[in-house]
C-alpha positions in Angstrom: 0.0 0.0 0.0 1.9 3.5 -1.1 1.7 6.4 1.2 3.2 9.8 0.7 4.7 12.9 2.4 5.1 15.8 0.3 6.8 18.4 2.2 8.8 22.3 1.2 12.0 22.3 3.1 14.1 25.8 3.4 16.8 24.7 6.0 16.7 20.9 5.8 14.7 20.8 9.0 11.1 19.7 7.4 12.8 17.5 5.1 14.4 15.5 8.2 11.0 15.3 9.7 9.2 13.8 6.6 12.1 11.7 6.6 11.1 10.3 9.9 7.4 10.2 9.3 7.9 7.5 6.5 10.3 5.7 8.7 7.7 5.6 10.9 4.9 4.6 7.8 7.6 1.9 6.5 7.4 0.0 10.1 3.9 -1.3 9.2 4.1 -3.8 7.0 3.1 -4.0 3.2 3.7 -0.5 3.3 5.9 1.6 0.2 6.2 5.3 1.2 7.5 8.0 -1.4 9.0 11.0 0.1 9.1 14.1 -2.1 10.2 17.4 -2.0 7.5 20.0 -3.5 9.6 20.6 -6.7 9.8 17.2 -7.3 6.3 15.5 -6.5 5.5 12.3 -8.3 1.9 12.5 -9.0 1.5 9.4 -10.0 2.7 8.0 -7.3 0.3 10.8 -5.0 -2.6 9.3 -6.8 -1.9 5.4 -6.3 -1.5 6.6 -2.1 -3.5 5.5 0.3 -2.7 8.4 2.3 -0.8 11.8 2.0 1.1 13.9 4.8 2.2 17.4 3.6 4.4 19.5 5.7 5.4 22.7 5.9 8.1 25.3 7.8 6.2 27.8 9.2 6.3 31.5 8.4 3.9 34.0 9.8 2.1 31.3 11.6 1.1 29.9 8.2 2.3 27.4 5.6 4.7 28.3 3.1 3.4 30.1 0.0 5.2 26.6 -2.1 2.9 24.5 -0.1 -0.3 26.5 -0.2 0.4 27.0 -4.4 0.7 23.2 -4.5 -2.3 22.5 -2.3 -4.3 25.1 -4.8 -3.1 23.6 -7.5 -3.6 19.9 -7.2 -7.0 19.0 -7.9 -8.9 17.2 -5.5 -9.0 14.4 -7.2 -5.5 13.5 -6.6 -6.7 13.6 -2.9 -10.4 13.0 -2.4 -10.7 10.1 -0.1 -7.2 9.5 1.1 -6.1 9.7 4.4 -4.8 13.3 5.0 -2.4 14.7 7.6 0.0 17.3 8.2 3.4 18.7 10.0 5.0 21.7 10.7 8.3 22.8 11.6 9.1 26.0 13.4 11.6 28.1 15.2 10.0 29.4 18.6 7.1 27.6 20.7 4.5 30.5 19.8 5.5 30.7 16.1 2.1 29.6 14.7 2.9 25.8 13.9 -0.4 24.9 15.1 -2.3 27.3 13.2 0.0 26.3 10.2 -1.4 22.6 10.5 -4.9 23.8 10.5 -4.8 25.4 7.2 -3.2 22.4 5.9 -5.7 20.2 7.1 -8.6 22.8 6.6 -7.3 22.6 2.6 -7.5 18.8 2.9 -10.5 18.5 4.3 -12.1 21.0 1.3 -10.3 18.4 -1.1 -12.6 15.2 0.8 -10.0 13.6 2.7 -10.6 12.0 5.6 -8.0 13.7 8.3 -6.2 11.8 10.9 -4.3 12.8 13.9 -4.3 10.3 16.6 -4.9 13.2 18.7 -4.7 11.8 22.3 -6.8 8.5 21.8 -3.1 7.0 20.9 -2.1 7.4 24.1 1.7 9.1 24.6 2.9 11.1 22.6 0.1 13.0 22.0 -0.1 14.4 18.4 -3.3 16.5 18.3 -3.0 18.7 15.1 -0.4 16.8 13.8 3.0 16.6 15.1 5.5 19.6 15.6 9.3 20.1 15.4 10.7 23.3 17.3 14.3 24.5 16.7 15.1 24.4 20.4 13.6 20.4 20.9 14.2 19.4 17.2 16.2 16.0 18.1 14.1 14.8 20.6 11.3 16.0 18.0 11.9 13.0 15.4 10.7 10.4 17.6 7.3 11.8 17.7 7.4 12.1 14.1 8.5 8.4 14.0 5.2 7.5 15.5 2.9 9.5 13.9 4.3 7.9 10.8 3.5 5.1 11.9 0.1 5.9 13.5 -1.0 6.9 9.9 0.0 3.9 8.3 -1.9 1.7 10.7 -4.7 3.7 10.3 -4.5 3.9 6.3 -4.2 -0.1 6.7 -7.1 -0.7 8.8 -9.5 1.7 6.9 -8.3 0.6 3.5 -7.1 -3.0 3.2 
């Protein structure tokens, strides 16, 4: 079952943490994950998913622009009925990453996917939104991201096999 994470990385940061969330996916078994950069999306390989994490640095408290111009530009019916999630990275603790994930997932919602957290019905760690890297916690950060990989891929597999 394919899975994807289509992220926009600026310092690297974003890009290690979609790294970890398909680590995460890839523990499940049966699972293939693609992992692409936003200049380098493999549609066909977005449409054949199961499920789709985008993620995104955070600037302004919001997504950035190359993430919200891909998100406009896709047409929903790359996305409808997928499993939809998102990430954000960001520097300070009231930067906005929250509100950053929302709009993600607001966008994903509008494009019929069905949105999945966890939230705190996983137990530790909790992931409400979707999971969050900050510079000053960003090693201890990837486990988290590691298991909200893998969180979404159980999920994916017990909705869609």
């Amino acid at each position: 079952m394919k899975m994807s994470v289509v992220y926009y990385s600026k310092s690297g940061r974003t890009k290690e943490m979609a790294e970890m969330i398909a680590k995460g996916m890839r523990r499940v078994s049966q699972v293939e994950t693609g992992v692409f950069d936003i200049d380098h999306v493999d549609m066909k390989f977005v449409r054949e998913s199961r499920a789709v994490v985008v993620g995104t640095p955070t600037y302004h408290a919001n997504p950035c622009w190359q993430i919200k111009k891909w998100l406009d530009e896709t047409s929903n019916t790359y996305l409808k009925g997928k499993i939809g999630a998102a990430f954000a990275t960001a520097d300070y603790p009231q930067g906005g990453a929250d509100i950053a994930i929302s709009t993600i997932l607001m966008h994903l919602m509008v494009d019929g996917m069905l949105l999945y957290s966890g939230g705190s019905s996983q137990g530790q760690p909790f992931i409400h939104l979707g999971a969050v890297a900050l510079k000053e916690n960003f090693e201890e950060s990837k486990a988290v991201f590691e298991v909200f990989g893998t969180r979404i891929a159980e999920k994916t597999k017990e909705l869609f096999e």
